[in-house]
PAMAR-392529 format. One record per residue (C-alpha): residue in one letter; x, y, z. Coordinates in steps of 0.5 Angstrom, whole numbers, plus 500, padded with zeros to 3 digits. Example, Ala and Ser with C-alpha at 12.3 -4.5 7.8 and 13.67 -1.06 7.14 Angstrom:
BEGIN
a525491516s527498514
! end
This chain:
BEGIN
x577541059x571537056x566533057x560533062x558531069x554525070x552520074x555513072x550509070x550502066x545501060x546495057x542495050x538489047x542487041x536489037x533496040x528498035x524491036x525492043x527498047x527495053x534497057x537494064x540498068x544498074x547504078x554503080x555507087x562510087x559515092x560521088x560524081x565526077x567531071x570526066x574528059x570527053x576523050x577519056x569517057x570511051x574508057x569509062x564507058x567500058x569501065x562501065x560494063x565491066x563494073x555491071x558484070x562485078x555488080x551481079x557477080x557480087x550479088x549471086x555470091x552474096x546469095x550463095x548461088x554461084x553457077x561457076x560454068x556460067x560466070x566463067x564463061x561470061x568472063x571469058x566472053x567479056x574478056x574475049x569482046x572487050x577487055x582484052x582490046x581496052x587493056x591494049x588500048x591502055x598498054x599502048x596509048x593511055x599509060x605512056x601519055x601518063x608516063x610522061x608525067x613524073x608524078x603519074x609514073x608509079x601509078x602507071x606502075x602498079x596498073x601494069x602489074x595489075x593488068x599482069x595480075x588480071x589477065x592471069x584470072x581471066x586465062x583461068x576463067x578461059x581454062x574453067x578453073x576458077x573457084x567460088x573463093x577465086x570469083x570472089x578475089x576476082x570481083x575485088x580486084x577488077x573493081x579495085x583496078x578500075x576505080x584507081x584508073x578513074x579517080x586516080x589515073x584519069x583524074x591525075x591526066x585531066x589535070x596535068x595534060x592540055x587539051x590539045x594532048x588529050x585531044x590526040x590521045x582521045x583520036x588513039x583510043x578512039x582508033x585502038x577502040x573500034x573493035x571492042x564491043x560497044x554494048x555489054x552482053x545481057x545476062x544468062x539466067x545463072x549470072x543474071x542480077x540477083x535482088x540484095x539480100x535482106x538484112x537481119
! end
């Protein structure tokens, strides 16, 4: 089986890196480390810029300083440059090679009824109407969401397919990826990463 051990650590470039090599980093803890198929990591990846965003979002409700224009507008670029097209890949080539395997088809399941759930939080983004509370639910659920695919989904497929077969469902994601944005966009000073706060 491929691929490589490594902590998963969210690098977001600056569109120009070779004027400016500056890179803004933010460790998501999952409390462990994991061995990830080289043909599933184009996923995760994504996984990755999306659970920055949740990581700043978190932090700017726990300050209470939440400009609700501006991450709804994020989201919604988000969404626009990248989920949209990872929750296609996933619908079209990912979930079915899943499905095969009788013991992944309820999991299967319950991520399409959240891939559901989701796309009607991203639309409300689009339409401005999110609240404080509706951001907060939000973050829970995505992260909620991604964290099932990677240690459940992904880890059920690593062990149940041969390499052979995630090699051909690596060349499909690889195909229905290539439009998606491959960096995650830089922050505007309203969803910008916020220091923890303090304890008592």
């Amino acid at each position: 089986m491929g691929g490589s051990r490594r902590e998963l650590v969210v690098q977001c470039r600056r569109g120009r890196p070779r004027r400016c090599g500056a890179r803004l980093k933010f460790t998501i803890d999952w409390h462990y480390r994991m061995l990830r198929n080289k043909n599933l990591v184009p996923l995760s990846r994504q996984h990755q810029h999306v659970l920055a965003l949740c990581v700043r979002l978190d932090r700017a409700i726990q300050a209470g300083k939440i400009d609700l224009q501006a991450w709804q507008e994020e989201i919604q670029l988000q969404f626009d440059s990248e989920i949209k097209i990872h929750f296609a890949a996933e619908e079209k080539d990912l979930f079915p090679a899943a499905a095969r395997f009788p013991e992944l088809q309820p999991l299967v399941a319950e991520l399409l009824a959240e891939h559901s759930f989701l796309r009607d939080y991203f639309a409300r983004a689009a339409a401005r109407s999110l609240d404080r509370k509706s951001l907060g639910n939000f973050r829970e659920k995505l992260v909620h969401h991604i964290r099932k695919e990677e240690r459940q989904l992904f880890e059920g497929m690593q062990r149940v397919m041969s390499s052979h077969k995630l090699a051909m469902l690596g060349a499909a994601l690889e195909e229905a990826l290539k439009h998606a944005s491959q960096v995650c966009a830089l922050p505007n000073e309203a969803t910008r990463l916020r220091s923890k706060p303090q304890r008592a």
